[in-house]
N, C-alpha and C positions, 0 to 999 in steps of 0.2 A: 713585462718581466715574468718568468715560469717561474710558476706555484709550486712545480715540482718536481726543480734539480735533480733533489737526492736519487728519486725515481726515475728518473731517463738515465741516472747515471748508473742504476742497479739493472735497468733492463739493459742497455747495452751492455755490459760486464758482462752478462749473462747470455746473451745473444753470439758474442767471441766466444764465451768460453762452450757453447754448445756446437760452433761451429770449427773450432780448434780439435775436439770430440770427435767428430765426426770427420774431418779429415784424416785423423790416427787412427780412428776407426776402419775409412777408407785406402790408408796407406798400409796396414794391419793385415788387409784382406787381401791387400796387392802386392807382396811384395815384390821389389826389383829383380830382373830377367836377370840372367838366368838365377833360381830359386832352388832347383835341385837339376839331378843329369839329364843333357841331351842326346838326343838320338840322331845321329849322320843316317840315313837312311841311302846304300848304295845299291842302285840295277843290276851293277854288274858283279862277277865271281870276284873272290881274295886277288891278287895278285895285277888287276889291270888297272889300266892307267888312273880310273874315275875312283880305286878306293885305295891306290897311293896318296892319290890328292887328298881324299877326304881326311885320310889316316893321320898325315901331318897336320892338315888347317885342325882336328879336332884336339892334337895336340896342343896346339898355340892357343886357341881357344879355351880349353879346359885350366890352362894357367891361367890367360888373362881374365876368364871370370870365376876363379874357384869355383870350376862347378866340374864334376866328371864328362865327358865327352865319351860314348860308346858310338863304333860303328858297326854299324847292321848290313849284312851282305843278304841281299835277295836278288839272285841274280832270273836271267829267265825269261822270255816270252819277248825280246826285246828291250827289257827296261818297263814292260809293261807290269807285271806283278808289283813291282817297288812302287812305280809312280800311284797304283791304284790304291797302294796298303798308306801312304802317306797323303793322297787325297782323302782316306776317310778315316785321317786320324781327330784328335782335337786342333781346335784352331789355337792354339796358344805359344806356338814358336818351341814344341821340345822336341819335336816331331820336324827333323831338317831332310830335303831330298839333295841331297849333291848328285848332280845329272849333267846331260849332256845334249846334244842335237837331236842323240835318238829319241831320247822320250818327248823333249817339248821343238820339233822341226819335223822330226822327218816321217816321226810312226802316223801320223796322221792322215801320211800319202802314201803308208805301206800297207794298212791295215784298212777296210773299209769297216770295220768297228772296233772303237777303242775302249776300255771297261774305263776311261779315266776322260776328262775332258782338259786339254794340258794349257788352256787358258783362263777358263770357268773357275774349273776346281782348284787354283793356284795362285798364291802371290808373289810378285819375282821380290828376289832378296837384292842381291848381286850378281854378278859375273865373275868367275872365278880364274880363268885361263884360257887360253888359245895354243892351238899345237898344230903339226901336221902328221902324216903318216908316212910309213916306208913300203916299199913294196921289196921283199923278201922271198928267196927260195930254198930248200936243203942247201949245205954247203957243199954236197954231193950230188949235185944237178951238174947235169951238162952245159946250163945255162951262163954264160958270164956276162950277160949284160942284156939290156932290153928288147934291143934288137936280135941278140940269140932266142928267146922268150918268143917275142911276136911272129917269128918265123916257126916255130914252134908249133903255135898256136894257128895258124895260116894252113903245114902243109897237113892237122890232123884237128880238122874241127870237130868241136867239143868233144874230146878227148884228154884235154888238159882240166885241171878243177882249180878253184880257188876256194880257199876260206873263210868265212869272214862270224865273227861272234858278237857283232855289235851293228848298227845300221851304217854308221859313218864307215865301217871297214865293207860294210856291202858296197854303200853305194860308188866306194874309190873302186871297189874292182867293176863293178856296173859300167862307171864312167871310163874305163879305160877297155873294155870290151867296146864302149860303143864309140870312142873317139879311134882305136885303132883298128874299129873293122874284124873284130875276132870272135869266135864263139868259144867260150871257157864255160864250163859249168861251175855253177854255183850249190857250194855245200856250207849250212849254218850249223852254226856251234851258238853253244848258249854265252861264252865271254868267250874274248881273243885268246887268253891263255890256253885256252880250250884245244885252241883254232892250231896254236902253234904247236901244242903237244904231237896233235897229226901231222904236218909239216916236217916237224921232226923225226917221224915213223915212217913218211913218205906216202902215208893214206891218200894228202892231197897235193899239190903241185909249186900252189902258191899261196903269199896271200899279203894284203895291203892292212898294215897294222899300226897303231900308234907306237909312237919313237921307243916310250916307258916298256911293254910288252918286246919291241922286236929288237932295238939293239942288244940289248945285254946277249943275247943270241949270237946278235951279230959277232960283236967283240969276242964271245968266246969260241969263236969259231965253226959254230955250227947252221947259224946260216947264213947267208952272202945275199947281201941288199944291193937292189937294181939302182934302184931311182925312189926319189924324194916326190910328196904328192902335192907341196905349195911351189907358187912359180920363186920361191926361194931357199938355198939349200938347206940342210940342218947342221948346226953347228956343233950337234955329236956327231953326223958324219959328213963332213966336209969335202970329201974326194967323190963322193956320193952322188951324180947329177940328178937335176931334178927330174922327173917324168918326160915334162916338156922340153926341155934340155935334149934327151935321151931319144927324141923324136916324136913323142907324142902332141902335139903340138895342143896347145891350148889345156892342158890338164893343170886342174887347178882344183883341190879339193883339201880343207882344214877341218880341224874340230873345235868344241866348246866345249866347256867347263859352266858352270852355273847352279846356286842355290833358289832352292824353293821352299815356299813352306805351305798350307792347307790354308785355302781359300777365307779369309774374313779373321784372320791374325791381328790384333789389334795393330793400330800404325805403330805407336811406340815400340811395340818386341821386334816387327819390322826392323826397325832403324836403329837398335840396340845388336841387332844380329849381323845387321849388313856392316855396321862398326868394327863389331869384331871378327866378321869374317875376313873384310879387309884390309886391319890391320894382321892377321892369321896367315894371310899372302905374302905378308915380306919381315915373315919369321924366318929363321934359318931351315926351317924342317921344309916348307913350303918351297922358300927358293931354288934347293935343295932338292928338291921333286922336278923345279921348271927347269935347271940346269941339266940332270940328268936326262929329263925325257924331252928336251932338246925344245919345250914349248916357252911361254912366258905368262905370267899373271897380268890378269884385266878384271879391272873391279867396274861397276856401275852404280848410279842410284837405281833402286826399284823401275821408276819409271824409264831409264832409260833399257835396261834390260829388257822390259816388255816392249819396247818398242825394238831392241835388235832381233829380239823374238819374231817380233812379229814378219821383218825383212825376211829372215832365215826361214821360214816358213813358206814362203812363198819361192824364195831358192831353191830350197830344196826339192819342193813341188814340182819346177820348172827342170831341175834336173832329172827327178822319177819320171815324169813321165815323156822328158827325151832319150831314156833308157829303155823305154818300151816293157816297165815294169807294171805289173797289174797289181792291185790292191789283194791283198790277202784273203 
């Protein structure tokens, strides 16, 4: 029989309640994500396709977690500047990169040094969208179709330019210089908006752009799309054939959407952010973005993200350098 009950029963009492303490204590110091406002962190200029996305998920987001949602436009250097300023933020998930192929696929076969490490320095959140491009000219080109274009480009090599303000819009004109046999030169713009302003002044010739940046263009009649860049049309412009369609045979080239956050983010803010990122996807603001720029919403776990990543990386690899493109 114990001599003494009372006292085992006063120490355990005591033992709860220090460790009831100290959880409150711990839950005190922690509190639940988001806590105050977050930061969209976007590559590219106002107006293109990656900070419409961002503009509405931080909408839906900012309601479902009472928290403000601001987004940050650093546009510039590829998506480089942004990805480098949100690699060396805090690891705490307030600091979001919503990006795309350029920064974590393709800059790492454009650039032979990159101020950012897009696997190291990073956590994948989710996967946000897939889309494809248009390929676009003045609606005051002599051109009416792709075949008018390639002929074009045939009897006055590199004479003709194309545009491009992002990597995915380089490498669809890259890929279509080197599947049709043409020399177009190439002139960069820091965003597509950029790209199209000149387009529109007639500076440059052409240029292969996401749906969100070039139809609204299209529609208003200023400029007149060739052909589509996935082997499937788009469903904002449906009379539109695809590249390959149009005779380019084999052309096939899409983009990516996707969140990140700063390397060693605890798991939990991880999987509190990928929640609401992708429930943020099939809000009205968001669907609302894929409808118009003619893409669709794709969500992922963390881990599966880094591993589409890592596919896409090696794609895109495979494509630079059957382009005959050299590292920067």
């Amino acid at each position: 029989m114990n001599p003494f009950p009372h006292r085992r029963r006063v120490l355990a009492a005591t033992a709860a309640a220090v460790l009831c303490a100290a959880a409150g204590t711990a839950n005190a110091q922690a509190p639940a994500y988001p806590a105050k406002p977050v930061t969209f962190v976007v590559p590219f200029a106002a107006g293109s396709a990656t900070d419409q996305l961002a503009r509405a998920l931080g909408q839906a987001v900012s309601t479902d977690a009472r928290q403000p949602v601001v987004v940050e436009n650093k546009a510039g250097a590829s998506g480089m500047i942004a990805a480098q300023s949100v690699a060396k933020a805090p690891a705490d998930g307030y600091t979001v990169l919503i990006t795309t192929n350029t920064t974590h696929a393709a800059n790492e076969h454009l650039y032979k040094k990159l101020p950012y490490d897009p696997v190291k320095d990073f956590a994948p959140v989710t996967g946000l969208g897939k889309g494809g491009q248009v390929l676009v000219v003045n609606a005051g080109a002599p051109y009416k179709n792709v075949g008018d274009l390639l002929a074009a480009a045939r009897k006055n090599p590199g004479k003709l330019s194309f545009g491009s303000g992002s990597s995915s819009s380089r490498m669809a004109g890259e890929m279509l210089k080197q599947l049709a046999g043409v020399d177009i030169l190439h002139v960069p713009y820091k965003s597509n908006p950029l790209a199209i302003t000149d387009l529109l002044g007639g500076q440059i010739d052409l240029m292969i752009t996401d749906t969100s940046t070039g139809v609204p263009q299209v529609k208003a009649g200023k400029l007149r799309a060739l052909g589509y860049s996935t082997q499937k049309r788009s469903t904002q412009l449906p009379e539109v054939p695809t590249l390959d369609e149009a005779g380019v045979k084999g052309y096939d080239m899409g983009y990516w959407f996707a969140a990140y956050v700063p390397a060693g983010t605890p798991a939990p803010v991880v999987a509190r952010l990928n929640a609401l990122l992708a429930q943020a996807t099939r809000s009205q603001a968001a669907q609302s973005f894929f409808e118009t720029a003619g893409s669709e919403a794709w969500t992922t776990t963390p881990e599966e993200l880094a591993r589409f990543q890592a596919a896409e990386t090696q794609k895109w690899g495979r494509v630079i350098k059957a382009a005959g493109i050299e590292a920067e």
